[in-house]
C-alpha positions as CSV (number, residue, x, y, z in Angstrom):
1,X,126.3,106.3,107.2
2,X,126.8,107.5,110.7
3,X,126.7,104.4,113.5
4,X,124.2,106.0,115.2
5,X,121.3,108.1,113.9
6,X,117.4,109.7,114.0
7,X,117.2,108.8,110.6
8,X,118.5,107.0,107.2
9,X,120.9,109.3,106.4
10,X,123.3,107.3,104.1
11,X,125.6,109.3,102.2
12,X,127.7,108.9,98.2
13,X,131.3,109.1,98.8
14,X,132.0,109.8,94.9
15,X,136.3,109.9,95.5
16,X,136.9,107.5,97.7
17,X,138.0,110.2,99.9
18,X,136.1,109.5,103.3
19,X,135.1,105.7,103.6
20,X,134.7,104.4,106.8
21,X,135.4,101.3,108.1
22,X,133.5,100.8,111.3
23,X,132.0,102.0,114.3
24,X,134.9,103.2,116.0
25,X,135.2,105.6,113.0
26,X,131.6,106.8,113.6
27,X,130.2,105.6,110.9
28,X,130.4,102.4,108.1
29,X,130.4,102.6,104.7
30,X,129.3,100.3,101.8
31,X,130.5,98.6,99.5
32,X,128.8,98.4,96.1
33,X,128.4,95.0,94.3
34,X,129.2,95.6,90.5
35,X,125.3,94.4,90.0
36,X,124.4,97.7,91.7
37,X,124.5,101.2,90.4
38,X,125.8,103.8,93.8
39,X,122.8,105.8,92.7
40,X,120.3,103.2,92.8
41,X,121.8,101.7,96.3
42,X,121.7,105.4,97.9
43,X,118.2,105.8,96.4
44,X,116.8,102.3,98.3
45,X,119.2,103.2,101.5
46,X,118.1,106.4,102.6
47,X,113.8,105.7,101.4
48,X,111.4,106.0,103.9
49,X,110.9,101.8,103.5
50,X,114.4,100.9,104.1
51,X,114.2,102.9,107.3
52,X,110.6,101.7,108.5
53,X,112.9,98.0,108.0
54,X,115.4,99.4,110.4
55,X,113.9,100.9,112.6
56,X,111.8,97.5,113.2
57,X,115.3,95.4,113.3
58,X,117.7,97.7,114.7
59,X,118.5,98.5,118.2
60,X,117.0,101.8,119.3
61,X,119.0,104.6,121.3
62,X,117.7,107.3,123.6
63,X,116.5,110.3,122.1
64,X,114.6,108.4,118.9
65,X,118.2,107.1,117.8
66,X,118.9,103.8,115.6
67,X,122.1,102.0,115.4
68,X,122.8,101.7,111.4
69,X,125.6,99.2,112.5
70,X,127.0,97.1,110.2
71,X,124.9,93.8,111.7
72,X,121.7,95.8,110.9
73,X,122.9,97.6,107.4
74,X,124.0,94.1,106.3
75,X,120.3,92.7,106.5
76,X,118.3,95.5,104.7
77,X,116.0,93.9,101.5
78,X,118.0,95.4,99.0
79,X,116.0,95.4,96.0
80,X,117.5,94.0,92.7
81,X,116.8,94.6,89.2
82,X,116.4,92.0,86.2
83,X,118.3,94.1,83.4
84,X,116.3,91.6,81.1
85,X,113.2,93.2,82.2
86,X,112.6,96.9,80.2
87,X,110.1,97.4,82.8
88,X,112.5,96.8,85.7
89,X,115.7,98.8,83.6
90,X,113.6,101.6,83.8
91,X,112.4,101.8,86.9
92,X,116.2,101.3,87.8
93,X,117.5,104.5,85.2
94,X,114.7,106.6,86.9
95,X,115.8,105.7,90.6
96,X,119.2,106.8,89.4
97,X,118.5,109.9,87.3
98,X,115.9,111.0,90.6
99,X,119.1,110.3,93.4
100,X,121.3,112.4,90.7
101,X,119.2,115.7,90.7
102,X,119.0,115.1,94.7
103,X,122.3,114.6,94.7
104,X,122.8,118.3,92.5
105,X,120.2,119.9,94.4
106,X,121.9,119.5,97.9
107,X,125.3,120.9,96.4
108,X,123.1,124.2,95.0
109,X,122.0,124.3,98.3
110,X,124.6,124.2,100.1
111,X,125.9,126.9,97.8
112,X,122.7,129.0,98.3
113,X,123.0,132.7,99.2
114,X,119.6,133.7,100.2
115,X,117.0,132.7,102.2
116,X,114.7,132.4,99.1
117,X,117.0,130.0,97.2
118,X,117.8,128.1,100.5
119,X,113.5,127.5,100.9
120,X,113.1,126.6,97.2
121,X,115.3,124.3,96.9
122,X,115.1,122.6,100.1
123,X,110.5,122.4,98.5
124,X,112.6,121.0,95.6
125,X,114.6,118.2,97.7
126,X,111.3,117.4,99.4
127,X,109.5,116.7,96.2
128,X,112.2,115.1,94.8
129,X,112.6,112.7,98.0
130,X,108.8,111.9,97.7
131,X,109.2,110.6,94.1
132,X,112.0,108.8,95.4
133,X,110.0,107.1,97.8
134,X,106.7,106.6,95.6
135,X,109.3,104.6,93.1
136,X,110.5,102.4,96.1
137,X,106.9,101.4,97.1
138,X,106.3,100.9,94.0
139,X,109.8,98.8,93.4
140,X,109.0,96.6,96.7
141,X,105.6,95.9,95.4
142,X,103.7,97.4,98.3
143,X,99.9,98.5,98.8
144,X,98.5,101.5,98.9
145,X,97.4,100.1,102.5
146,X,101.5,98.8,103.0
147,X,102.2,102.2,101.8
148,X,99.8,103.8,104.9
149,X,101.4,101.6,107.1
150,X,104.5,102.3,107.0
151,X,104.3,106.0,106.4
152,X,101.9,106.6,109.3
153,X,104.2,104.7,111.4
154,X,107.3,106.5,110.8
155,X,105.4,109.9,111.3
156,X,104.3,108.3,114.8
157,X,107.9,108.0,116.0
């Protein structure tokens, strides 16, 4: 993830190939405890609860900027799952089969010729993001009131 951004915007490096390893790099990467799947970590990282948390802990830039320094990163409620549970193993699978097809659907559009494909699939990546977030809530226990909360305080910033 970038050290300093207007949103979560935590990334999969799948190779290896661009980890970073603090600030001074720009940015800081993550990583991922064997008792963690990538997928379900990027899913919980970049919801719309996980950055409601930071933006109430972090330290906030001008311009609606958060720091996603290491010291705040480090203190997110990451979510874990009892495998035991069937329940909880499949509300894990669908968190990761949901951050796969995001994941697929921002490499076809960034492969997109056309202005038509380019708008359908970014509808698709907004739907898809949505269900993400509906299965965090819904992860983290929260209220349809919790839910209002913290959605009509992220829209107010």
């Amino acid at each position: 993830t970038p050290d300093i951004a207007a949103r979560s915007s935590f990334s999969l490096d799948e190779n290896g190939d661009i980890f970073f390893t603090g600030g001074v790099a720009g940015g800081y990467g993550i990583l991922v405890s064997p008792d963690f799947s990538r997928e379900y970590l990027l899913g919980l990282l970049n919801s719309r609860l996980l950055e409601w948390f930071l933006r109430k802990t972090a330290t906030q830039m001008r311009g609606g900027y958060y720091s996603y320094e290491s010291r705040f990163i480090r203190h997110l409620p990451i979510r874990p799952i009892d495998f035991a549970d069937p329940t909880e193993r499949e509300r894990h699978d669908r968190m990761v089969a949901l951050v796969e097809e995001m994941l697929s659907l921002h490499r076809e559009l960034a492969a997109a010729r056309t202005e038509h494909e380019q708008t359908s699939l970014k509808r698709q990546i907004d739907a898809t993001d949505r269900r993400i977030d509906r299965l965090v809530y819904d992860l983290y226990n929260l209220t349809d009131e919790e839910t209002r909360i913290v959605e009509k305080d992220l829209f107010r910033t």
